[in-house]
MDTraj code that builds the backbone (N, CA, C; nanometers):
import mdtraj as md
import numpy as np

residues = "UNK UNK UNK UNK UNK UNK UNK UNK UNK UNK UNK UNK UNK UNK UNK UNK UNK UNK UNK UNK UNK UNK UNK UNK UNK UNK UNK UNK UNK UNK UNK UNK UNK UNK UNK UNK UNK UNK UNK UNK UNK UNK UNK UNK UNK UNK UNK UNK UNK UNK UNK UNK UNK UNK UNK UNK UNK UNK UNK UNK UNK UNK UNK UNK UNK UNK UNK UNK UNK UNK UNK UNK UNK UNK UNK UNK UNK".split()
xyz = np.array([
    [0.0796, -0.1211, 0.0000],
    [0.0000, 0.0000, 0.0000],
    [0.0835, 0.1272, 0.0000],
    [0.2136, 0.1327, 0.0726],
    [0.2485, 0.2039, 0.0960],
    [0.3476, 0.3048, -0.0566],
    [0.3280, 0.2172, -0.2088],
    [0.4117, 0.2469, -0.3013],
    [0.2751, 0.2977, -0.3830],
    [0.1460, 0.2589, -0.3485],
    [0.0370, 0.3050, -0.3886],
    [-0.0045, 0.4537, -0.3734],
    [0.0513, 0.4880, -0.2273],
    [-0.0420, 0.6230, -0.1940],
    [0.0826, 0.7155, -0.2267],
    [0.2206, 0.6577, -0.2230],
    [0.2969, 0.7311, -0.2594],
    [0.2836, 0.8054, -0.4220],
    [0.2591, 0.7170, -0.5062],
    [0.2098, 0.7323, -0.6453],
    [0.1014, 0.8007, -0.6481],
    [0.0092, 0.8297, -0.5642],
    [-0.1454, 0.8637, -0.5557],
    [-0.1104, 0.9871, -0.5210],
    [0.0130, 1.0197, -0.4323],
    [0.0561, 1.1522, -0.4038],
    [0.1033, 1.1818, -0.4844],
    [0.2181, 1.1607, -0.5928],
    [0.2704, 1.2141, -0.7241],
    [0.1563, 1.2740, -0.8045],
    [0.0500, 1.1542, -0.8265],
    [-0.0599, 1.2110, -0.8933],
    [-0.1084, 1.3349, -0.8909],
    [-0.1747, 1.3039, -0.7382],
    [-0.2494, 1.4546, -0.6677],
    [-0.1718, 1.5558, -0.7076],
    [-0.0498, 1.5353, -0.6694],
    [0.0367, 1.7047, -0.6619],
    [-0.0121, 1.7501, -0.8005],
    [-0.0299, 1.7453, -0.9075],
    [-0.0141, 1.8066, -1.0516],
    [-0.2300, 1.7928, -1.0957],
    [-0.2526, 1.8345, -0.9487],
    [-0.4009, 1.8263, -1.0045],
    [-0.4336, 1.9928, -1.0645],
    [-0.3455, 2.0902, -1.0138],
    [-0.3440, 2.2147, -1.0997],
    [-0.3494, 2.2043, -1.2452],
    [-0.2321, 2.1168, -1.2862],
    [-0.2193, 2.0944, -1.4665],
    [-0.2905, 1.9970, -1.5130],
    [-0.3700, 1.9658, -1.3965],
    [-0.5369, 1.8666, -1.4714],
    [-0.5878, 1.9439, -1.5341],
    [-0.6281, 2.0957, -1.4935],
    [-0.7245, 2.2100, -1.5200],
    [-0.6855, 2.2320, -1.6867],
    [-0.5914, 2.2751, -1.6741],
    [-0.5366, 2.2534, -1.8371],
    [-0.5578, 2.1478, -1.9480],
    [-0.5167, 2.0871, -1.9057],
    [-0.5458, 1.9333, -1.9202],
    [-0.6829, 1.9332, -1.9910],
    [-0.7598, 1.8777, -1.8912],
    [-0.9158, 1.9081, -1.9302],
    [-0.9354, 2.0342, -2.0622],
    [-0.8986, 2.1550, -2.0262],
    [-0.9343, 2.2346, -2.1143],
    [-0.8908, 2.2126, -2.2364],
    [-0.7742, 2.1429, -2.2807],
    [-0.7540, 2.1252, -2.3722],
    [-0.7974, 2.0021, -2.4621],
    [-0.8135, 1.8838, -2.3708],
    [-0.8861, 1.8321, -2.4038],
    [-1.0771, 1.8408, -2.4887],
    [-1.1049, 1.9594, -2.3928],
    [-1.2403, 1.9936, -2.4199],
    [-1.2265, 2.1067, -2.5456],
    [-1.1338, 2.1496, -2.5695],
    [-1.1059, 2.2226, -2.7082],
    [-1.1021, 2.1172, -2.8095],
    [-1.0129, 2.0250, -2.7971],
    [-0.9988, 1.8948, -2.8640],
    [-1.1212, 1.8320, -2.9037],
    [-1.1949, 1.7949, -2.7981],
    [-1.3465, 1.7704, -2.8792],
    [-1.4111, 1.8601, -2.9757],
    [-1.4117, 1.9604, -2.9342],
    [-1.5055, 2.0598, -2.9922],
    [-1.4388, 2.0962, -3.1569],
    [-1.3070, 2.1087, -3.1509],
    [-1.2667, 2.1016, -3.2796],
    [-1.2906, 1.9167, -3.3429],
    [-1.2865, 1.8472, -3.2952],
    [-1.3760, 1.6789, -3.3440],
    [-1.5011, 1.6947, -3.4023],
    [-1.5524, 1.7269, -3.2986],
    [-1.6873, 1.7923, -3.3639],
    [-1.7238, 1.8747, -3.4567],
    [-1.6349, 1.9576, -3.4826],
    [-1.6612, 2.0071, -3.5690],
    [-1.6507, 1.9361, -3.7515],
    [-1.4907, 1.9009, -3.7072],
    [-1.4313, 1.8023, -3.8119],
    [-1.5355, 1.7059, -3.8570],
    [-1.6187, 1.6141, -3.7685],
    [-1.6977, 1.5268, -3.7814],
    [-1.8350, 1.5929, -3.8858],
    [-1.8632, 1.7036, -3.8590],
    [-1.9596, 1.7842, -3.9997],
    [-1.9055, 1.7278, -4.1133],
    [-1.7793, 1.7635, -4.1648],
    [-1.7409, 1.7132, -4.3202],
    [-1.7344, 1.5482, -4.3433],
    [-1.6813, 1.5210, -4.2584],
    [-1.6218, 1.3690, -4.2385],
    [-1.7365, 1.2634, -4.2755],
    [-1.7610, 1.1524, -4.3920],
    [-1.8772, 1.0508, -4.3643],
    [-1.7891, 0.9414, -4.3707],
    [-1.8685, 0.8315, -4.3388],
    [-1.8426, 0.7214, -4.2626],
    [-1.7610, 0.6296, -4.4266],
    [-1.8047, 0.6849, -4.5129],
    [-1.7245, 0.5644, -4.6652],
    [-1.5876, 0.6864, -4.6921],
    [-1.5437, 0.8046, -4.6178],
    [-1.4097, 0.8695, -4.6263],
    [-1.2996, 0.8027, -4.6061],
    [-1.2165, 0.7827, -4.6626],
    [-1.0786, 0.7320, -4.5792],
    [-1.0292, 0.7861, -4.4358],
    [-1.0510, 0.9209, -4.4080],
    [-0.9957, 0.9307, -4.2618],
    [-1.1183, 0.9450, -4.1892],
    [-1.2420, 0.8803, -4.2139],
    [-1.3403, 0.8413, -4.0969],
    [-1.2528, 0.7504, -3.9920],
    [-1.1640, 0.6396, -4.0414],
    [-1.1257, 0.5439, -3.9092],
    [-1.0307, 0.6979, -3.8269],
    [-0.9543, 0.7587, -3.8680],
    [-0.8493, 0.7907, -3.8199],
    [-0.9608, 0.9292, -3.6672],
    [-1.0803, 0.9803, -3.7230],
    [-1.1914, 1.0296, -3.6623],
    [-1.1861, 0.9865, -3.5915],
    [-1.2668, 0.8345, -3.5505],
    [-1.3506, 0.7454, -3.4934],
    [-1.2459, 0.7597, -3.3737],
    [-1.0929, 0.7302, -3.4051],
    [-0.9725, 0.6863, -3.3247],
    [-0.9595, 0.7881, -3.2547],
    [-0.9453, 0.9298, -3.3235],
    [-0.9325, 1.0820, -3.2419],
    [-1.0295, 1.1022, -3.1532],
    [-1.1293, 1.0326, -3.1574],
    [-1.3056, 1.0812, -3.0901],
    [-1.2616, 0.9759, -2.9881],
    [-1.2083, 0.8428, -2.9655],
    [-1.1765, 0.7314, -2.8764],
    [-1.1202, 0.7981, -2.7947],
    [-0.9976, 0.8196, -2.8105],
    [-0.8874, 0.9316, -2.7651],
    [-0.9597, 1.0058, -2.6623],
    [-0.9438, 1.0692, -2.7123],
    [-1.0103, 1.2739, -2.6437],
    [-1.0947, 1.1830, -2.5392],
    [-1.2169, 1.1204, -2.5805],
    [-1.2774, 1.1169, -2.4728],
    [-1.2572, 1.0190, -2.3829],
    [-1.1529, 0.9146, -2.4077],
    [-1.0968, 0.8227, -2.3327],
    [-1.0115, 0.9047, -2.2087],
    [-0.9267, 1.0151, -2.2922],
    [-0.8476, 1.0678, -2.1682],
    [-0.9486, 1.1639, -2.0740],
    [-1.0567, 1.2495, -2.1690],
    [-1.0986, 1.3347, -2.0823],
    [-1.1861, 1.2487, -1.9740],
    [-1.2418, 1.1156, -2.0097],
    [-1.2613, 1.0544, -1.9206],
    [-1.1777, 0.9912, -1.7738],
    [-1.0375, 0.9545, -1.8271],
    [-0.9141, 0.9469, -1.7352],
    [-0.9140, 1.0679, -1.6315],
    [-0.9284, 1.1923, -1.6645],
    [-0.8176, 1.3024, -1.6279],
    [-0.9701, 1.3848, -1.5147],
    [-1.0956, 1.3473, -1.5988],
    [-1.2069, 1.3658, -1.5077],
    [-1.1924, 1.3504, -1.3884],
    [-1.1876, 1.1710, -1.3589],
    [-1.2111, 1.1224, -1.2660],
    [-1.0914, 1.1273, -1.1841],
    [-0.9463, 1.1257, -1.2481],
    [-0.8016, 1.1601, -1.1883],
    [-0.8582, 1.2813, -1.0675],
    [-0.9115, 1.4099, -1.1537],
    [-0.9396, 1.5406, -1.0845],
    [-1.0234, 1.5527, -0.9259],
    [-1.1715, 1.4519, -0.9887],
    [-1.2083, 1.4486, -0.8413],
    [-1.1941, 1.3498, -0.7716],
    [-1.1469, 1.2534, -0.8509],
    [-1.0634, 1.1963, -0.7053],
    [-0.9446, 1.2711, -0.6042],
    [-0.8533, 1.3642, -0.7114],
    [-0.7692, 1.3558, -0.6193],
    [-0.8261, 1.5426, -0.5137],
    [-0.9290, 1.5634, -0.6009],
    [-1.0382, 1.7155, -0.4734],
    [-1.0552, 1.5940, -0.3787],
    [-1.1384, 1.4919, -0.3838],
    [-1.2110, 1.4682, -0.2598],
    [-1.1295, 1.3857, -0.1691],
    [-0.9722, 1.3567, -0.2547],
    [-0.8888, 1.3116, -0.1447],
    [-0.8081, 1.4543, -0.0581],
    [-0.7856, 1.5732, -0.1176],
    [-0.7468, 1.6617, -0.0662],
    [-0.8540, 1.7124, 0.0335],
    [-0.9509, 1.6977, 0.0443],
    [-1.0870, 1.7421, 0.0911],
    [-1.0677, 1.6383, 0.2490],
    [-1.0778, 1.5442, 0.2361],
    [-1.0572, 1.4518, 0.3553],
    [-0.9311, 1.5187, 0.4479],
    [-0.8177, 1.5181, 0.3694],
    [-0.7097, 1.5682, 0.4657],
    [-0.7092, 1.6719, 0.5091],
])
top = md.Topology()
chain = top.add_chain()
for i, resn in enumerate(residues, 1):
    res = top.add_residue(resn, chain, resSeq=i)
    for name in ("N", "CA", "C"):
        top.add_atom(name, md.element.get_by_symbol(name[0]), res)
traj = md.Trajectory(xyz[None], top)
């Protein structure tokens, strides 16, 4: 446990450059979205889309939950 919370503390510390993080991420979609207007599904870079849209929201999903986990662990202490 003890190489766990140590890592969990590395984490936490850089929950400031989550904020960023996120934002850029959420720019990242929004320019997807946009891209996705021209883009149809018989294009050649529809897969390379599909993969960018996986992405983005795979991490902004990561970096979400990274964030309040590591508020409501700062919140406890």
């Amino acid at each position: 446990m003890p190489k766990t919370s140590a890592l969990l503390d590395l984490v936490c510390a850089q929950r400031r450059q989550m904020k960023l993080i996120l934002a850029l991420l959420i720019a990242m979609g929004l320019f997807l979205g946009l891209s996705a207007l021209y883009v149809e599904p018989g294009d050649n870079t529809f897969p390379i889309l599909v993969l960018d849209a996986v992405l983005v929201v795979g991490a902004f999903v990561f970096f979400s939950v990274t964030y309040w986990y590591c508020t409501q662990r700062a919140m406890e202490s």
